[in-house]
SEVO-17636 format. One record per atom (N, C-alpha, C, CB): residue in three letters; x, y, z. Coordinates in pm, 1 decimal, padded with zeros to 6 digits. Glycine has a CB too. Layout:
! residues N
KEKE  type        xx        yy        zz
KEKE   ALA         X         Y         Z
...
END
This chain:
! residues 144
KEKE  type        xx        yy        zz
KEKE   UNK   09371.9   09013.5   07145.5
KEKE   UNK   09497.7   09078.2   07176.4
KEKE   UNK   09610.8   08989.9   07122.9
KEKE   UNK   09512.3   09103.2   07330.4
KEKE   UNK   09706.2   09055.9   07044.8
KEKE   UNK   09771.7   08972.9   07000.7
KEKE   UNK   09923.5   08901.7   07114.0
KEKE   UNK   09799.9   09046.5   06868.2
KEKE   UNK   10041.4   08850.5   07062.1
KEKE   UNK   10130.3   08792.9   07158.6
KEKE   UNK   10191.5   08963.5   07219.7
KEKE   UNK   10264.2   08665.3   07071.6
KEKE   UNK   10231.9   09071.7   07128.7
KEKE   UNK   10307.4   09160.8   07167.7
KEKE   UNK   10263.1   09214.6   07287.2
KEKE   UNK   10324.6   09244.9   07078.6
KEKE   UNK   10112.4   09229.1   07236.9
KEKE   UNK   10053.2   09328.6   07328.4
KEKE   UNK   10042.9   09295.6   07454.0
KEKE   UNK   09934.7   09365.0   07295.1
KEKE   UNK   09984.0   09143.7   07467.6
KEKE   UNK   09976.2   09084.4   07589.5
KEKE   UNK   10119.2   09058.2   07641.7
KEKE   UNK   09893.8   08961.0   07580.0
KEKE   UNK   10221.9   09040.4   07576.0
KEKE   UNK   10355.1   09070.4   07639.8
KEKE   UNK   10380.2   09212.9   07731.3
KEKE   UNK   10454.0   09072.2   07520.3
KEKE   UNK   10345.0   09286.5   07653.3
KEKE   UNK   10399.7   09461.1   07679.5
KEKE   UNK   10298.5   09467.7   07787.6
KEKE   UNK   10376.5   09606.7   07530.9
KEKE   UNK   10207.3   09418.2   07801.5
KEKE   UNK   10124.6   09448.2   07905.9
KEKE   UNK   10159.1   09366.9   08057.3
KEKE   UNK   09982.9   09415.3   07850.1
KEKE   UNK   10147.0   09223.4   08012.1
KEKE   UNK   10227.9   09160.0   08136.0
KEKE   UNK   10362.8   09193.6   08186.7
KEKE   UNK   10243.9   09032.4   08113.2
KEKE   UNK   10405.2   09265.0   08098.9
KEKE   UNK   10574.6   09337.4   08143.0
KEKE   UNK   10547.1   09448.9   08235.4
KEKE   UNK   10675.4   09416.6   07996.4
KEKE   UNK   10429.7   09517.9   08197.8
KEKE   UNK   10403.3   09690.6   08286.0
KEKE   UNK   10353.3   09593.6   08391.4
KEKE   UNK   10259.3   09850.5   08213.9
KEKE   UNK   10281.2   09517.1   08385.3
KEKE   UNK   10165.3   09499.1   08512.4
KEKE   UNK   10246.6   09434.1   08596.4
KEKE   UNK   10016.2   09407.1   08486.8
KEKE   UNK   10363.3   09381.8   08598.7
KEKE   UNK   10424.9   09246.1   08687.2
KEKE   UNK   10550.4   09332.6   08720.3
KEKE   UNK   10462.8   09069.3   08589.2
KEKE   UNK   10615.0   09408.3   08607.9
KEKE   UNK   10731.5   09474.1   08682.2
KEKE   UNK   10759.8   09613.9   08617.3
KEKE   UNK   10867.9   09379.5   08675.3
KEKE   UNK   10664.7   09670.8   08607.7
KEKE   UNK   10674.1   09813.9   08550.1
KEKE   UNK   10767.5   09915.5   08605.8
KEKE   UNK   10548.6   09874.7   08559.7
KEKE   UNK   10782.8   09878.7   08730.5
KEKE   UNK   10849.8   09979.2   08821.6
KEKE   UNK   10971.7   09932.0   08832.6
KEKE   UNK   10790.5   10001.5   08957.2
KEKE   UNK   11021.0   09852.6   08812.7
KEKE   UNK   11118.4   09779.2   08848.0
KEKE   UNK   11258.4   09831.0   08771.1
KEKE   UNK   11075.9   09637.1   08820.3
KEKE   UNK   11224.4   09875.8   08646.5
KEKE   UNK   11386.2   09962.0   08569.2
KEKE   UNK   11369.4   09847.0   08464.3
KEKE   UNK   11591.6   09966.7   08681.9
KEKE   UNK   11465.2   09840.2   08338.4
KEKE   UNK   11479.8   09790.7   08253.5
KEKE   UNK   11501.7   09624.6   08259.8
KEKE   UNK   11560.2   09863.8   08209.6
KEKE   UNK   11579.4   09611.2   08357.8
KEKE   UNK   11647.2   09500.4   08400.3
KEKE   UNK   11563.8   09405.0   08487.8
KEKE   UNK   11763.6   09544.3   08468.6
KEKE   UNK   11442.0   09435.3   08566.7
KEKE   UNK   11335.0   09380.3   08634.5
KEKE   UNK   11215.3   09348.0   08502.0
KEKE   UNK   11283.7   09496.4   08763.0
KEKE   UNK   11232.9   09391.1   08442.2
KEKE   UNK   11068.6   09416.0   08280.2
KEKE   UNK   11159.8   09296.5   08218.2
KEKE   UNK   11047.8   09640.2   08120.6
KEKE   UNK   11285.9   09312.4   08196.6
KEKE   UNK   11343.6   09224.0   08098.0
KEKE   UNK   11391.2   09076.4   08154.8
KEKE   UNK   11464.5   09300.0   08036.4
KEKE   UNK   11340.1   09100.1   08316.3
KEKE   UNK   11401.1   08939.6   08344.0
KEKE   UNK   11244.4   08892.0   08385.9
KEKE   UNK   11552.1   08914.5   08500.4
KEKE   UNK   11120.0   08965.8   08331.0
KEKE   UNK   10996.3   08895.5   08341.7
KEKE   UNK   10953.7   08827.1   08197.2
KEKE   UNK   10885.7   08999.4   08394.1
KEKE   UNK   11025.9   08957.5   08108.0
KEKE   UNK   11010.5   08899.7   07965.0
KEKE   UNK   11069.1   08776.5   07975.8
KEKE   UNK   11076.4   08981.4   07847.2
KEKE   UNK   11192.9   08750.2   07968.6
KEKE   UNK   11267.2   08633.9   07997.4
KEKE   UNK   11211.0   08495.1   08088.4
KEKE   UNK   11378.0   08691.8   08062.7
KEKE   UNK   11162.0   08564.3   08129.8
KEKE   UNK   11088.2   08391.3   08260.4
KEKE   UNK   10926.3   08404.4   08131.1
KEKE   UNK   11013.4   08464.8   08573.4
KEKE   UNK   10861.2   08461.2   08117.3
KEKE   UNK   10757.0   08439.5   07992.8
KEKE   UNK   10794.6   08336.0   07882.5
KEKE   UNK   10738.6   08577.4   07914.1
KEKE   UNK   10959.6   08392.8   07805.9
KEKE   UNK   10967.5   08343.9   07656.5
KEKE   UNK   11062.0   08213.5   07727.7
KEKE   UNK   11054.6   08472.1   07512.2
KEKE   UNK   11118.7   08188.2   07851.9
KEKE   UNK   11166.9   08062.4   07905.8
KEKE   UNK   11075.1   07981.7   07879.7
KEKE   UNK   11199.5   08056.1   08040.5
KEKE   UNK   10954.3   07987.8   07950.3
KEKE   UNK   10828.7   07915.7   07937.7
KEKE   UNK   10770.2   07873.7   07803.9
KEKE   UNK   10735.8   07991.0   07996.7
KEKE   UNK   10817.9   07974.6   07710.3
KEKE   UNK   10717.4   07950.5   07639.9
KEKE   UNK   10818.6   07846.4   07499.5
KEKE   UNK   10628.5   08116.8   07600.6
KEKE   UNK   10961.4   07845.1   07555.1
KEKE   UNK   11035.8   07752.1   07446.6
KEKE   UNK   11119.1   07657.5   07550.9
KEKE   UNK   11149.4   07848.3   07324.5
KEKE   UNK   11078.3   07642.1   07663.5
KEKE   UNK   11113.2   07509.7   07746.1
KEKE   UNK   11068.8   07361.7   07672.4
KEKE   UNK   11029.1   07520.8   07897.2
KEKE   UNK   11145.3   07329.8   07695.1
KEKE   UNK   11154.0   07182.8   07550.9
KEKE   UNK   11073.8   07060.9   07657.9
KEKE   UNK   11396.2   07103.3   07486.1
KEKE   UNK   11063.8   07076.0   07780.9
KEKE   UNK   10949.2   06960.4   07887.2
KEKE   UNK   10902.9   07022.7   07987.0
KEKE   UNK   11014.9   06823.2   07966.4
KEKE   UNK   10784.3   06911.8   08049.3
KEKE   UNK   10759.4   06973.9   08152.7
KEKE   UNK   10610.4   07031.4   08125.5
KEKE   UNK   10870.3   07071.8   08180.5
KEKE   UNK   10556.2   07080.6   08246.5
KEKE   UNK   10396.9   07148.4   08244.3
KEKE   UNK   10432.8   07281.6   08127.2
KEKE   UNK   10331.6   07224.2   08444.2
KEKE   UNK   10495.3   07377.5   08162.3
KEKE   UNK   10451.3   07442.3   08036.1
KEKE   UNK   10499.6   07437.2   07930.2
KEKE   UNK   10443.8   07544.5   08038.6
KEKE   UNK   10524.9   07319.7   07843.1
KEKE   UNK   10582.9   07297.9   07729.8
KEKE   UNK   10433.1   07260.1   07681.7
KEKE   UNK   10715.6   07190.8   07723.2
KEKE   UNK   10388.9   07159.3   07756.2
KEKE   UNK   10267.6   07062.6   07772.9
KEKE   UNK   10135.1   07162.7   07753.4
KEKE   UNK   10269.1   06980.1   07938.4
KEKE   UNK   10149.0   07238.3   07840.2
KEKE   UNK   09996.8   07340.8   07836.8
KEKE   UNK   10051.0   07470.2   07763.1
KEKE   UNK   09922.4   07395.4   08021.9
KEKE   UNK   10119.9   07500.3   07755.6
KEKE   UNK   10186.0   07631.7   07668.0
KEKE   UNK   10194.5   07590.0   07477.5
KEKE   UNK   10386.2   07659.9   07744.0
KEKE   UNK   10214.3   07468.5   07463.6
KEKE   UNK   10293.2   07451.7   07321.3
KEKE   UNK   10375.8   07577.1   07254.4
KEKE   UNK   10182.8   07412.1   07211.0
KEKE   UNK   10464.9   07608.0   07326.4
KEKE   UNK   10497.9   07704.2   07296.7
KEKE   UNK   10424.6   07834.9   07229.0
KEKE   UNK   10571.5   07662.4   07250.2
KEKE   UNK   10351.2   07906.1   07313.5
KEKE   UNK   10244.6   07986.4   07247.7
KEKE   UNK   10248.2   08081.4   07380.2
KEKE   UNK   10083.7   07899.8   07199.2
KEKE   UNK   10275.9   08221.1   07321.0
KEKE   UNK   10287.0   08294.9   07440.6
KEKE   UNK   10159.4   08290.1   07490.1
KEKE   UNK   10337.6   08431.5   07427.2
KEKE   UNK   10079.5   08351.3   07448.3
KEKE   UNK   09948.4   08348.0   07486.8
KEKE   UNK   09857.4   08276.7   07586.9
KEKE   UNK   09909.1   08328.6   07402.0
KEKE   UNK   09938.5   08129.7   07539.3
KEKE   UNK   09869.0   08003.3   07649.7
KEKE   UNK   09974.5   07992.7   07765.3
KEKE   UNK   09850.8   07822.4   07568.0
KEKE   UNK   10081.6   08059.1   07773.9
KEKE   UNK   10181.5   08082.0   07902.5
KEKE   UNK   10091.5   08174.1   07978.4
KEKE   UNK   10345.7   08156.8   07868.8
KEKE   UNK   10081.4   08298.5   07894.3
KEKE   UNK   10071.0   08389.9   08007.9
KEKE   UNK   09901.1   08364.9   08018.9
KEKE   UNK   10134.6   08567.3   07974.5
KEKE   UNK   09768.1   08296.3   07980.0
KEKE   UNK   09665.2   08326.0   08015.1
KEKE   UNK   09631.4   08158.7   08115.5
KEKE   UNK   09573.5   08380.1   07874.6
KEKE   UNK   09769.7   08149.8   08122.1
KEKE   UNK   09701.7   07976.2   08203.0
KEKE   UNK   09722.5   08035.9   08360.7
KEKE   UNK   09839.4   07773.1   08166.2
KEKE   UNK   09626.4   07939.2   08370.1
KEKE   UNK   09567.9   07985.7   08520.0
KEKE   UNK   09627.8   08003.1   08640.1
KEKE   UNK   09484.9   07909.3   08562.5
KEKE   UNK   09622.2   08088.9   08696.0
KEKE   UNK   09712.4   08091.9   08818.1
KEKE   UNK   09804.3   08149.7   08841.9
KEKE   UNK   09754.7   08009.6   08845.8
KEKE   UNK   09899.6   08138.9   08711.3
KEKE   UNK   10061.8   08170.2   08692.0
KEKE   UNK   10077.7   08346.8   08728.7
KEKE   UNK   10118.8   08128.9   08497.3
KEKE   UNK   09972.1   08449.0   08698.8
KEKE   UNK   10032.6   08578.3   08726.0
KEKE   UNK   09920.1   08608.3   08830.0
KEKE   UNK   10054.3   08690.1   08589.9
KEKE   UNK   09994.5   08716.2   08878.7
KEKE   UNK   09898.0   08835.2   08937.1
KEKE   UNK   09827.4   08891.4   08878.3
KEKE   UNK   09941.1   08929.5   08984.6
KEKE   UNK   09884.2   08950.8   08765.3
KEKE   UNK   09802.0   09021.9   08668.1
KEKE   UNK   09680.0   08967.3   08606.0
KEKE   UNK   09878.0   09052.5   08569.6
KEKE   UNK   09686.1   08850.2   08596.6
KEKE   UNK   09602.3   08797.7   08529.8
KEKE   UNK   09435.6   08741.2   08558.2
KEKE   UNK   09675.6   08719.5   08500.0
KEKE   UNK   09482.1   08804.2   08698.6
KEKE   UNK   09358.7   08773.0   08846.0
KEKE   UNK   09289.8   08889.0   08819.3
KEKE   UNK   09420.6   08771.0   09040.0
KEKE   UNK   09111.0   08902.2   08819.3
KEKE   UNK   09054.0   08984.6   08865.0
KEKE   UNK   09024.1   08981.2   08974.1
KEKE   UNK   08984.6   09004.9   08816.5
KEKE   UNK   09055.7   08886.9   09079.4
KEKE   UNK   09020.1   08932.9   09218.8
KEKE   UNK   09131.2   08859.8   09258.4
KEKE   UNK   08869.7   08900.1   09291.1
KEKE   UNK   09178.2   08883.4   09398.3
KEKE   UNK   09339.2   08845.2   09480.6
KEKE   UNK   09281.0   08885.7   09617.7
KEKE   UNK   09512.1   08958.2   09428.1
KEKE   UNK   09331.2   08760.1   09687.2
KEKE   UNK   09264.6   08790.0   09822.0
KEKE   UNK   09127.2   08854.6   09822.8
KEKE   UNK   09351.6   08879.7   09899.4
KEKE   UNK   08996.6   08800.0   09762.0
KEKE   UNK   08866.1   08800.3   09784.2
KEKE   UNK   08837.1   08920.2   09734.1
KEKE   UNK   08823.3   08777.4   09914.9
KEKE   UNK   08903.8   09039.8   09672.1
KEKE   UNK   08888.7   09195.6   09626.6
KEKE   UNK   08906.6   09214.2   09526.4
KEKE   UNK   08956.4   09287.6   09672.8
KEKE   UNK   08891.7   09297.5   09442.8
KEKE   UNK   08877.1   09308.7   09305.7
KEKE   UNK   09065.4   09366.2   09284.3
KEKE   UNK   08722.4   09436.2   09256.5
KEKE   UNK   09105.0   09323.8   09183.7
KEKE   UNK   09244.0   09382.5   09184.8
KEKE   UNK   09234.5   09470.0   09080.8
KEKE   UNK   09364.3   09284.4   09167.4
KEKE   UNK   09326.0   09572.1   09148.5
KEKE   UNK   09280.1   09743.3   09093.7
KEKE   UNK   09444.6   09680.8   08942.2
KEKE   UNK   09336.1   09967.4   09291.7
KEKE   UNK   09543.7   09633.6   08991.7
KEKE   UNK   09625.0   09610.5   08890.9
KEKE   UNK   09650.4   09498.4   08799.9
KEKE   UNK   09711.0   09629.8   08932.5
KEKE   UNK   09608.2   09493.9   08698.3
KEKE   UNK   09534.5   09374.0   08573.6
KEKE   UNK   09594.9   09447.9   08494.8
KEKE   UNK   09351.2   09343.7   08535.0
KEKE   UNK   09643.2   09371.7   08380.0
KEKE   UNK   09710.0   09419.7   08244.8
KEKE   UNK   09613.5   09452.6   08160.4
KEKE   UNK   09797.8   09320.4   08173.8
KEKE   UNK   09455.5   09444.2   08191.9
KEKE   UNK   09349.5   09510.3   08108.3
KEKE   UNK   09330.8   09687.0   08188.7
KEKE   UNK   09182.3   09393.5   08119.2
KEKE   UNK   09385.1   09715.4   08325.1
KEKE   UNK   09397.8   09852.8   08399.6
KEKE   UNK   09495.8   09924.2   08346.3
KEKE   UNK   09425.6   09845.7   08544.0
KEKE   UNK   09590.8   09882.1   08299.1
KEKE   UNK   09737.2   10003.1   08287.2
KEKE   UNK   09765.1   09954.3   08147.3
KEKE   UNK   09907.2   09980.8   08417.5
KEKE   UNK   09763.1   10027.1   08018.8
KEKE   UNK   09808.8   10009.8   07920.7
KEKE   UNK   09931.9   10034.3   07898.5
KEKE   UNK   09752.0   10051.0   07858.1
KEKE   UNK   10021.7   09947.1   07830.4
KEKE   UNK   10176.9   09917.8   07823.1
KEKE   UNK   10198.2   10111.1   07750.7
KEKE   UNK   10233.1   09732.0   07679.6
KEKE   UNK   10343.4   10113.4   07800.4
KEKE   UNK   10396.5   10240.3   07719.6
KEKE   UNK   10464.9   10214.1   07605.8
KEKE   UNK   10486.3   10323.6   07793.8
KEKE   UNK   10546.1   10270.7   07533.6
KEKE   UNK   10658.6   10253.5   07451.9
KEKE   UNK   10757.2   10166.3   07489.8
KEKE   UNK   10714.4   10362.7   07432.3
KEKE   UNK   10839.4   10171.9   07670.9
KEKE   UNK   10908.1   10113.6   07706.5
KEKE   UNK   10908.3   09944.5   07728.0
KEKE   UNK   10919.1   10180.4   07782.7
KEKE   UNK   10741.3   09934.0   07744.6
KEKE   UNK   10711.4   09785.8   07718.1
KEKE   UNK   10683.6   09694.6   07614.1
KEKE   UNK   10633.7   09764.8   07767.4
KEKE   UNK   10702.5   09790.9   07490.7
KEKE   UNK   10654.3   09727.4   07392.0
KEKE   UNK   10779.8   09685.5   07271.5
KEKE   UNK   10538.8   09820.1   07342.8
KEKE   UNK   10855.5   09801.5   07354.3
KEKE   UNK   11029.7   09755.8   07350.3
KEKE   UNK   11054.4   09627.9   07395.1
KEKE   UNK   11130.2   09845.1   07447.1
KEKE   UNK   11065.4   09649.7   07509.4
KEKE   UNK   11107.5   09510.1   07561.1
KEKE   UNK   11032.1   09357.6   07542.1
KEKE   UNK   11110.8   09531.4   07699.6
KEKE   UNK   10926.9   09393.5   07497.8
KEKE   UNK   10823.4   09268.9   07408.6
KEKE   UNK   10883.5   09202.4   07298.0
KEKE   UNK   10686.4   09332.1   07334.0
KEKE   UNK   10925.4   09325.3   07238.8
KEKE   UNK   10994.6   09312.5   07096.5
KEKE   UNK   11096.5   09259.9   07114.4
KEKE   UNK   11023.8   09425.5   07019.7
KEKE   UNK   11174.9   09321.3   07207.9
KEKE   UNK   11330.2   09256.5   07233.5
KEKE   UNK   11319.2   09116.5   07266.1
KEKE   UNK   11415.7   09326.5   07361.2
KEKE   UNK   11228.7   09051.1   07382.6
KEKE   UNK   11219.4   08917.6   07367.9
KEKE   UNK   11149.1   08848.2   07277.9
KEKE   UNK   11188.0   08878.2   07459.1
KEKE   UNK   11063.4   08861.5   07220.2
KEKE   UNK   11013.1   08823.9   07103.9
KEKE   UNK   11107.6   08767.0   06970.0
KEKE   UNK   10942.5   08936.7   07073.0
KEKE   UNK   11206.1   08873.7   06984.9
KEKE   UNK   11321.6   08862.4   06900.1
KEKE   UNK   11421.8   08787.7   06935.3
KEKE   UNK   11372.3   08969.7   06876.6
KEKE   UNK   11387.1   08662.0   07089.6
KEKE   UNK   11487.2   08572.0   07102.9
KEKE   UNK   11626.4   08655.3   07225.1
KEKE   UNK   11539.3   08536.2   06922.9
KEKE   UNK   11619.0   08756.4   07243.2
KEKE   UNK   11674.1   08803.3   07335.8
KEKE   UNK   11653.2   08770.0   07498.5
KEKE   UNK   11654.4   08911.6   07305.5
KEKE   UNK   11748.4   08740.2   07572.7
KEKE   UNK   11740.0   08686.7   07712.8
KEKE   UNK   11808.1   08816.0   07814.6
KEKE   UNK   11835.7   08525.8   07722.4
KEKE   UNK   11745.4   08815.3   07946.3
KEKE   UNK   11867.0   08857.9   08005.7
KEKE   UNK   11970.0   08784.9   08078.7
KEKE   UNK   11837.0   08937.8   08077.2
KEKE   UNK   12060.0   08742.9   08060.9
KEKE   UNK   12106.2   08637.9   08086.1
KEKE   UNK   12170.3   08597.9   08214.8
KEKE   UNK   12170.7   08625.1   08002.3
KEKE   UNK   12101.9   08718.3   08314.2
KEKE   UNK   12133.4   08686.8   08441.4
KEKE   UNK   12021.1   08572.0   08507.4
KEKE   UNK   12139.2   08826.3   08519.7
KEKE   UNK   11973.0   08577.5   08439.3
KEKE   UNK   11819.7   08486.5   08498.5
KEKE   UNK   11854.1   08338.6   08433.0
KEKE   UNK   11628.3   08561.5   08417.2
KEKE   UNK   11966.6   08289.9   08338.7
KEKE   UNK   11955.6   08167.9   08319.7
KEKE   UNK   11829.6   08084.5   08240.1
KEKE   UNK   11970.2   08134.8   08436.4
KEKE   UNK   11805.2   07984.0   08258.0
KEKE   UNK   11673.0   07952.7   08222.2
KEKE   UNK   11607.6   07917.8   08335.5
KEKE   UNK   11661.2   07852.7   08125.6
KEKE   UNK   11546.4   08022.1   08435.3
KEKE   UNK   11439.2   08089.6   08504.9
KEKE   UNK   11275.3   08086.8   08467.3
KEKE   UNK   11480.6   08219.4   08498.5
KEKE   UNK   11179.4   07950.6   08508.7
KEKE   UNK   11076.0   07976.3   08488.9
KEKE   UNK   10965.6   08014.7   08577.5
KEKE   UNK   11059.2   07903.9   08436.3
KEKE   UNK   11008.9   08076.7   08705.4
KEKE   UNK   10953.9   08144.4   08794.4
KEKE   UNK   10992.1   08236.5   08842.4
KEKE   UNK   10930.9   08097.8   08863.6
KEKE   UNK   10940.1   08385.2   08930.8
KEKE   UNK   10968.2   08457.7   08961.3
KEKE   UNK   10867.8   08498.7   09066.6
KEKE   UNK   11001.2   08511.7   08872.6
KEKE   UNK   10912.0   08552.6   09161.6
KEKE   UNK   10824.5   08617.0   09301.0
KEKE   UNK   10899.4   08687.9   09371.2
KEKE   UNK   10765.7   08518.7   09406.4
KEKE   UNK   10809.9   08807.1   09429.9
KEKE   UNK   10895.6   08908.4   09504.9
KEKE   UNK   10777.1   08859.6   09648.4
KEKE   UNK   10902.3   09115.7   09424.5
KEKE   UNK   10902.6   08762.6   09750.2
KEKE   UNK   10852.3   08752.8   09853.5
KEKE   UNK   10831.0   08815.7   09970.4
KEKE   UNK   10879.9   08691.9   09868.7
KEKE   UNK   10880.1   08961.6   09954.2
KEKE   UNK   10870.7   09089.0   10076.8
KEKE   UNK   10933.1   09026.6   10162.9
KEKE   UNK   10723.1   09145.7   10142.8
KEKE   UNK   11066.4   08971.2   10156.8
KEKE   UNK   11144.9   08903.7   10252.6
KEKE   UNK   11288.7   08812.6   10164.0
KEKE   UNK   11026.0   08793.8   10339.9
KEKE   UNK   11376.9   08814.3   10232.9
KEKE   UNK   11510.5   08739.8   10146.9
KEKE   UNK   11405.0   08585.6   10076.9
KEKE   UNK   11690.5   08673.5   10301.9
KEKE   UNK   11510.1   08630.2   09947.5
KEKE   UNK   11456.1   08488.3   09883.2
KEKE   UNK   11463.5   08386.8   09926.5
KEKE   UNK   11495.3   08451.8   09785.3
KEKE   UNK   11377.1   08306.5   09955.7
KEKE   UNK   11385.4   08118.2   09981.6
KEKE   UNK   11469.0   08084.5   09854.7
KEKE   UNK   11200.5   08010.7   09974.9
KEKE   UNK   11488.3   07924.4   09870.0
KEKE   UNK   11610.2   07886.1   09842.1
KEKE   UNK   11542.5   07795.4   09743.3
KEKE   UNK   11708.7   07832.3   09959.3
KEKE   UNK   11381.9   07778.1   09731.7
KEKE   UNK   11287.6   07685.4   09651.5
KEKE   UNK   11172.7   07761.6   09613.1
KEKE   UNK   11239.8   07559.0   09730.5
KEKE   UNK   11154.5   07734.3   09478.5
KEKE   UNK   11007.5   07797.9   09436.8
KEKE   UNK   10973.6   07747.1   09343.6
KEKE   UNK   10989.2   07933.2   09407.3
KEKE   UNK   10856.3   07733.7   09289.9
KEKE   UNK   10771.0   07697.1   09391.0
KEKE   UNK   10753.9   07591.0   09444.8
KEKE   UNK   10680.7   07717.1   09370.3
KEKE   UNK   10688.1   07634.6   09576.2
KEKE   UNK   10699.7   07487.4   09698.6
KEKE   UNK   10669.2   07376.5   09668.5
KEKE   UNK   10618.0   07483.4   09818.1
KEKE   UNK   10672.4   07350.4   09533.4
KEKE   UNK   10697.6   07158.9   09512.4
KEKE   UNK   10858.7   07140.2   09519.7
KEKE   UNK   10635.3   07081.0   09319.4
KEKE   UNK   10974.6   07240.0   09517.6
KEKE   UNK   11085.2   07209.0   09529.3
KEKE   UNK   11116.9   07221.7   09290.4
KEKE   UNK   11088.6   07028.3   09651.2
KEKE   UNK   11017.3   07249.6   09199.5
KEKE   UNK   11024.9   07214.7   09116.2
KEKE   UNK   11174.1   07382.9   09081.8
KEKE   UNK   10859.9   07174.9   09049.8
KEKE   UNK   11160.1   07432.8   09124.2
KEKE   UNK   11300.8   07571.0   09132.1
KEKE   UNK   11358.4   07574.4   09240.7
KEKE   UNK   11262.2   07734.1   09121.6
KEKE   UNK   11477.3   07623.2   09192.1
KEKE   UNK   11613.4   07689.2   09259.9
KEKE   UNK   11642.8   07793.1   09253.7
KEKE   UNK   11718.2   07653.9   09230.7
KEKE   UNK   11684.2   07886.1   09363.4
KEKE   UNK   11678.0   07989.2   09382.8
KEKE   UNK   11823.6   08025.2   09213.8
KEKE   UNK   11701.3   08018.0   09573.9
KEKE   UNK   11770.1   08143.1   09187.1
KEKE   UNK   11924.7   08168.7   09058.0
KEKE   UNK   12003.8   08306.7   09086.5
KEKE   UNK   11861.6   08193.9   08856.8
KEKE   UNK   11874.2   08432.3   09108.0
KEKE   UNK   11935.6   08559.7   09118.4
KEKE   UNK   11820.7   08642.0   09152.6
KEKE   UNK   12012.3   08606.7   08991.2
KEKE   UNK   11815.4   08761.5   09194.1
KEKE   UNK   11770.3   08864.1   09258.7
KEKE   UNK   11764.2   09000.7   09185.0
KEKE   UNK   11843.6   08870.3   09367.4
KEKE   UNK   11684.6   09054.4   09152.8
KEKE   UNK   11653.1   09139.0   09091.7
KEKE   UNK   11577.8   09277.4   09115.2
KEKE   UNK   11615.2   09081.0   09032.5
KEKE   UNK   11624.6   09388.9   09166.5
KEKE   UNK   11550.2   09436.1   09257.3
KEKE   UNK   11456.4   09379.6   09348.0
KEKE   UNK   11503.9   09503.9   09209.6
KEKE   UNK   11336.6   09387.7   09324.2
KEKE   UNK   11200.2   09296.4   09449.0
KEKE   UNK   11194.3   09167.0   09398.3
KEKE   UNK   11004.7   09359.1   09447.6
KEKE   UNK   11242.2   09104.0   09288.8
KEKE   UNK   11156.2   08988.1   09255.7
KEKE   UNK   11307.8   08885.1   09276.5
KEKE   UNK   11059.1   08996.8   09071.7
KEKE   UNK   11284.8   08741.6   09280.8
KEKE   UNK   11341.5   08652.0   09294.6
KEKE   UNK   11348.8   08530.2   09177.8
KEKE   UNK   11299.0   08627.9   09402.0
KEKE   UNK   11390.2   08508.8   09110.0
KEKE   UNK   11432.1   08410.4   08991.7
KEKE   UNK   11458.2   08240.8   08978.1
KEKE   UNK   11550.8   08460.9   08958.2
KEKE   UNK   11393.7   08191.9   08944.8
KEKE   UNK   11431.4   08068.4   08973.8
KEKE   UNK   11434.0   07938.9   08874.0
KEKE   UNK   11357.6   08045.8   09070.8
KEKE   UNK   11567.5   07876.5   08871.9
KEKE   UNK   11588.0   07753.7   08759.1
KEKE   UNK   11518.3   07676.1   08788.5
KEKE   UNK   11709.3   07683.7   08738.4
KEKE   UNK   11483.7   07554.7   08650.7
KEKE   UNK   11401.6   07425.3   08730.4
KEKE   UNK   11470.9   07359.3   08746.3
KEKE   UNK   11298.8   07347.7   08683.3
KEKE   UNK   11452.1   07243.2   08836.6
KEKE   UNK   11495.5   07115.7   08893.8
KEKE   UNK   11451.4   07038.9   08793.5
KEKE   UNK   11444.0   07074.1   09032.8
KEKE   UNK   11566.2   06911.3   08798.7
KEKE   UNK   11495.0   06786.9   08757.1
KEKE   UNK   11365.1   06770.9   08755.6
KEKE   UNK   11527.7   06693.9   08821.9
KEKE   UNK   11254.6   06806.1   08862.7
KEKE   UNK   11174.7   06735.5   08946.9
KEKE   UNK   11038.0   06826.0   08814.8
KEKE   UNK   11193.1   06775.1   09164.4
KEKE   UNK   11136.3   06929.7   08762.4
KEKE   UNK   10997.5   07046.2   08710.0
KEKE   UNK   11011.5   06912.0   08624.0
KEKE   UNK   11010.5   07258.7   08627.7
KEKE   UNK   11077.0   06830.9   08536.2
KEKE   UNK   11041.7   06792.5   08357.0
KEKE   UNK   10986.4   06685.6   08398.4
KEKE   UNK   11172.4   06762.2   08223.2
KEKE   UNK   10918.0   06644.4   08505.4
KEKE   UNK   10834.6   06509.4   08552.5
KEKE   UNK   10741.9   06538.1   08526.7
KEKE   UNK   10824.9   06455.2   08680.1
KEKE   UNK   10678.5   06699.1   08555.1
KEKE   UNK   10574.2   06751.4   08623.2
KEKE   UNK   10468.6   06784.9   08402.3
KEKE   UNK   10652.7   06939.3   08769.4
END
């Protein structure tokens, strides 16, 4: 699978529902990651989408099982539409949304955003986005 596809796909699977502006501030925390100049994913990414989005842990999507069950939503279950393959392209092409800053995490905590993510303290809360929550790094991420 090449970078697009696995883009357009991690865009449907993580925030498909979300409207233009939720897809484009996941693209954005992806291509953050993937041209962050230190830090763990500079280090395990080398800038390579591919090794962002298939390193371990980092998505939902990327889990075949979550909480001990098989997860019915995997970016190999729902094939991207037109609208995601847009917005692949659009970040691909160096485009940000620029409410997210340089944002290399994101979580929709089914509750007001915490003020740290993730709980090493390595983000700061930035902005809010329909369900999901955005977050800059700290100093503490370019140690890591």
């Amino acid at each position: 699978m090449d970078a697009r596809e696995l883009l357009a796909r991690i865009i449907k699977c993580e925030a498909g529902g979300e409207g233009d502006n939720g897809m484009k501030g996941v693209a954005t925390v992806v291509m953050n990651r993937v041209r962050v100049p230190d830090g763990e994913y500079r280090r395990i990414g080398q800038g390579d989408v591919r090794k962002i989005i298939y390193q371990k842990g980092q998505f939902d999507c990327m889990r075949p099982v979550l909480g001990g069950v098989a997860n019915p939503q995997t970016i190999w279950a729902n094939p991207p539409e037109q609208i995601h393959y847009d917005i692949a392209d659009w970040a691909l092409a160096g485009n940000r949304l620029f409410t997210i800053g340089s944002s290399l995490w994101y979580f929709n905590p089914f509750a007001p955003c915490p003020y740290t993510f993730p709980y090493n303290g390595n983000g700061r809360f930035q902005v809010k986005i329909l369900k999901h929550c955005y977050y800059n790094p700290t100093a503490s991420y370019f140690e890591t």
